[in-house]
N, C-alpha and C positions, 0 to 999 in steps of 0.2 A: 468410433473409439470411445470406451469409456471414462470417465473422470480419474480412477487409478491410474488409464497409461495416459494421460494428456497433464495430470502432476509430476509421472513419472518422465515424460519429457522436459518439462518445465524444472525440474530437479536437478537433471543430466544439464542441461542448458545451462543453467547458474553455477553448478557445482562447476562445471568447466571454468568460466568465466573468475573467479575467485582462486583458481588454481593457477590463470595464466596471468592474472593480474593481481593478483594479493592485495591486500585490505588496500583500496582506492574506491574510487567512485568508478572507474572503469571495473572493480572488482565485481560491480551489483549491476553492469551494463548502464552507468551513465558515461556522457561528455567529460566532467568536468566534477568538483567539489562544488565549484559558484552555483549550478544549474541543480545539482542537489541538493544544498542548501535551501535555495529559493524555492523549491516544491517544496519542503520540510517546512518553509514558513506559511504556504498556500495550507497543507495539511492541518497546521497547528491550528489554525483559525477557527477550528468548530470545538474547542476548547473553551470555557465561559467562568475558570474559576484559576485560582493561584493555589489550590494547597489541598491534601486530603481528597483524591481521587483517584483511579487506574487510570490506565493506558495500554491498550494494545494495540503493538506496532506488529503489524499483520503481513508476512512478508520482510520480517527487518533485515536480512542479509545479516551482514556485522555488524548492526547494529549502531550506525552512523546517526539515523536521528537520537538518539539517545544521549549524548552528549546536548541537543538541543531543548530539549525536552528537560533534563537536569537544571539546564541554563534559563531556560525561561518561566517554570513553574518550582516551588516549595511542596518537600511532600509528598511527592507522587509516588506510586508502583507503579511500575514501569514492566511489563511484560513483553519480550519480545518470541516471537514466531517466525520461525520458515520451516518448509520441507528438506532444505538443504541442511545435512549434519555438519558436512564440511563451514559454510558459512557458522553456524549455532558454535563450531568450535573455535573460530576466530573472534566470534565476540565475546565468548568465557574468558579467552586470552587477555581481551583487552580492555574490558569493563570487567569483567569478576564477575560472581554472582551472591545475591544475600535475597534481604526480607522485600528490598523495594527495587532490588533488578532481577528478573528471572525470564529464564531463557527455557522456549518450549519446541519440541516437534510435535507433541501432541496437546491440544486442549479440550478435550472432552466435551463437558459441556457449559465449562467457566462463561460467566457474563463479567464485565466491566463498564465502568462508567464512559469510554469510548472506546472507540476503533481506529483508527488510525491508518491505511497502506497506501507504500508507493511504488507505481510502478508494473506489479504484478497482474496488470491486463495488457500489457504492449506486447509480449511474444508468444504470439499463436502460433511461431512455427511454421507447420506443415498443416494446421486445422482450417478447415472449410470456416466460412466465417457466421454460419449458424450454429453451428456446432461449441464456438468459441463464445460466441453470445450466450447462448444455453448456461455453457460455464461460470459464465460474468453472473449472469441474472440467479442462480444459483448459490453464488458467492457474495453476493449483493444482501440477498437475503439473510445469507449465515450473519453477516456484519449487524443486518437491525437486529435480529435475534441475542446476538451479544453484547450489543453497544445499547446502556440503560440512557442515556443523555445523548448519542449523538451519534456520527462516522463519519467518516471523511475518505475520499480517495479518488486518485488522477488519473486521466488515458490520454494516450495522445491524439490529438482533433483531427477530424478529413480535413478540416481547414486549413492543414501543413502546404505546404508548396510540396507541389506535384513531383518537382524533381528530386527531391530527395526523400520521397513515401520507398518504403520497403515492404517489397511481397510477404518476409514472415513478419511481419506488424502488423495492428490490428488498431487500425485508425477510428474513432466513434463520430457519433453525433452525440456532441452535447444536447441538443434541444431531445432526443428520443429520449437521452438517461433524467434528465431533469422531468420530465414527463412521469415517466417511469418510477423515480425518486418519491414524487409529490404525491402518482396515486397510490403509491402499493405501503409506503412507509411513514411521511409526516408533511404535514401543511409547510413547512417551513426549511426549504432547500432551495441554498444559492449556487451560482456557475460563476466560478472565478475563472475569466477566460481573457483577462485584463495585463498579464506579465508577461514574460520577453522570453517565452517558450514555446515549441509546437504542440501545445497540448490541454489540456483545462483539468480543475478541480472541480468535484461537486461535493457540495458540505449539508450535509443532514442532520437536522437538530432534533431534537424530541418531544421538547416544549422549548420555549423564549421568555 
């Protein structure tokens, strides 16, 4: 399967999920608001300044960190992404759009000063789990490529309790990505795998 139908699944997947649950945190396929939050805080962490900077939130559904994002830095552009139109119109709805919020399905070949995603490596679906890895390390890439200062982004850990792992999930090893992180993109990548979730952050700087 190529990366168009394995987006195009990922698309159909979310687009449903936002139809049957409307702007929530189950709208983007989380738990909870509290558990969403709390990534958004893990996320934000490779951020290093208060004012005069981008942000791409990669993956933003409706666009829920953005409110957070407002609230804790001065000054920012704020760009949000997904492949879902449906999601991209619920958060026009509800954020607006101007100079320092804008909502994309395509970005070409924009950089910013970070990257931001969450989320958007947990549903592999029906994909073999080389095939999904391909895709990750792919998409990992695109993130240094755009992100001038840094990126950030969470999967959920093999280290989950067994009974509640799900065959379309796509469970990692932190220790591979952290590996992976340090050689292919910057000296300086930490694993937040410290919080009250089944899952972990990896944060990529670009300098310190």
């Amino acid at each position: 399967m190529n990366e168009k139908q394995i987006l195009d699944q990922v698309k159909d997947y979310y687009s449903s999920k936002i139809r049957e649950h409307g702007v929530s945190a189950k709208g983007v396929d989380w738990n909870s608001e509290a558990s969403q939050n709390l990534r958004f805080v893990q996320l934000l962490k490779v951020i290093n300044e208060s004012s005069d900077f981008s942000v791409l939130d990669y993956g933003c559904g409706y666009g829920a960190m953005l409110e957070m994002v407002k609230q804790d830095f001065r000054k920012v552009q704020y760009f949000g992404f997904d492949i879902s139109e449906e999601m991209l119109l619920k958060a026009r709805e509800i954020f607006g759009e101007n100079d320092s919020i804008i909502w994309a399905s395509n970005l070409g070949s924009q950089e910013f000063d970070y990257v931001v995603s969450s989320g958007i490596f947990n549903v592999k679906l029906n994909q073999d789990q080389n095939t999904w890895l391909d895709y990750i390390v792919k998409t990992l890439e695109d993130f240094n490529q755009r992100s001038k200062k840094g990126f950030s982004f969470n999967m959920l850990s093999k280290y989950s309790d067994r009974e509640y792992m799900r065959d379309y999930l796509y469970y990692a090893d932190p220790s591979f990505f952290l590996d992976y992180c340090k050689r292919e993109f910057s000296k300086y990548v930490a694993v937040l795998h410290d919080y009250a979730l089944y899952e972990f952050t990896i944060i990529v700087k670009k300098n310190i």
